[in-house]
C-alpha positions in Angstrom: 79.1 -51.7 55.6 80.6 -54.9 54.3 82.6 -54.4 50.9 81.0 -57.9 49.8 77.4 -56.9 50.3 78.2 -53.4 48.7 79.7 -55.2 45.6 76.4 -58.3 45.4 74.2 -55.0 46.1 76.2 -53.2 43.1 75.5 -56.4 40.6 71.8 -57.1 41.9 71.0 -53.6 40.6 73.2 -54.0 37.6 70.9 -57.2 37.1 67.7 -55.5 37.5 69.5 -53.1 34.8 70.0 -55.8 32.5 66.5 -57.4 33.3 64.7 -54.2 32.2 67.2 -54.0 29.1 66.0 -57.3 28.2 62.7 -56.8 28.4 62.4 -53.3 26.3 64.6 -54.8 23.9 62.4 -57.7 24.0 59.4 -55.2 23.6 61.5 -53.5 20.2 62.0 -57.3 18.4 58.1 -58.2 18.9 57.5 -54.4 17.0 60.5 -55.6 14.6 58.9 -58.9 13.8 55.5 -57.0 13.3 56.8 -54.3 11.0 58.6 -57.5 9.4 55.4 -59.6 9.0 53.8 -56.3 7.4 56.6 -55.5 5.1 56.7 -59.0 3.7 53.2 -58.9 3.0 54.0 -55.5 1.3 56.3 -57.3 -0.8 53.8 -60.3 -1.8 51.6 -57.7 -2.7 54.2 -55.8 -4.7 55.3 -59.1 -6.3 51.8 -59.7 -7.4 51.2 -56.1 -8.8 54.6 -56.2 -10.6 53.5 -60.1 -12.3 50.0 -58.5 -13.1 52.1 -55.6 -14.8 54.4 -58.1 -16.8 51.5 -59.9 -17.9 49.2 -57.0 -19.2 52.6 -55.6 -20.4 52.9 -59.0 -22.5 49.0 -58.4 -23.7 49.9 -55.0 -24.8 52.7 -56.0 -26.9 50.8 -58.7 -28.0 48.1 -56.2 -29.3 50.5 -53.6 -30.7 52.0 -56.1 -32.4 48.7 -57.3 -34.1 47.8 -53.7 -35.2 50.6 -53.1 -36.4 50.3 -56.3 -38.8 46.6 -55.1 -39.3 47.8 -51.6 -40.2 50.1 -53.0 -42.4 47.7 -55.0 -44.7 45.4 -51.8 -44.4 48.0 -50.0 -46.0 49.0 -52.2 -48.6 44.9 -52.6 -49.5 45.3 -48.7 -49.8 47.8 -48.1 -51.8 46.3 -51.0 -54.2 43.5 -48.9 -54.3 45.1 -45.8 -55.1 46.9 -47.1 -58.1 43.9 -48.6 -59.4 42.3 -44.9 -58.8 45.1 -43.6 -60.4 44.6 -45.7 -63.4 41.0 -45.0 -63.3 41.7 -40.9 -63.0 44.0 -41.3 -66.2 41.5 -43.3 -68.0 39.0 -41.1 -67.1 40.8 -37.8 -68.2 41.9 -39.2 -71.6 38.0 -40.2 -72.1 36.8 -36.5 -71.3 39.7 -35.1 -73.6 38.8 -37.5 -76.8 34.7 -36.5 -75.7 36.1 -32.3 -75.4 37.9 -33.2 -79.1 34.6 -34.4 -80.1 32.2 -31.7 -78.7 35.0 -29.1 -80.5 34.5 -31.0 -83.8 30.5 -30.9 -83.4 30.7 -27.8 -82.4 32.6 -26.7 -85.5 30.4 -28.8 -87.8 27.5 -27.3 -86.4 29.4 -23.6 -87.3 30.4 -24.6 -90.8 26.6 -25.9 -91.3 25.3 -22.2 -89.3 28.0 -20.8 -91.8 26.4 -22.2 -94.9 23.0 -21.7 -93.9 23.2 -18.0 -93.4 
């Protein structure tokens, strides 16, 4: 055999070689750019879930922040109303002691008279 044909026989298989490299590598990109067109959609959807989260994250504070200010006045309109009870309580205990003083006194009179009578 001729050592040129050999050597053009040699590079037209190493051709067909390449050729079917090129064309199962060309066969791997087109997946590549599919799994690439699904992961950026992944990540649009991602990037809206994560602005959603932000936003009702915001909202949240927003509300915590209000209760607390609402929980706050509450509060303050309790313990207003438990000194005024207190006062109330004290007023109301030094009223039963000067009507108990007064129920003794009767109560005496009403011996001394008993007393007197018998």
């Amino acid at each position: 055999m001729n050592p040129d044909l050999i050597i053009e026989l040699v590079i037209g298989m190493l051709l067909i070689a390449t050729c079917g490299y090129c064309y199962h590598l060309s066969s791997k990109l087109r997946e590549l750019r599919a799994g690439q067109a699904e992961l950026l959609q992944t990540i649009e959807t991602f990037d809206d879930a994560s602005r959603r989260a932000e936003q009702n994250l915001a909202k949240m504070q927003n509300t915590g922040a209000s209760m607390n200010r609402e929980l706050g006045e509450a509060t303050l309109r309790a313990n207003a109303l438990i000194d005024e009870l207190s006062v109330m309580v004290d007023a109301g205990d030094h009223i039963a002691g000067r009507i108990e003083g007064a129920v003794k006194e009767v109560r005496a009179v009403g011996a001394r008279r008993k007393g007197l009578a018998s």
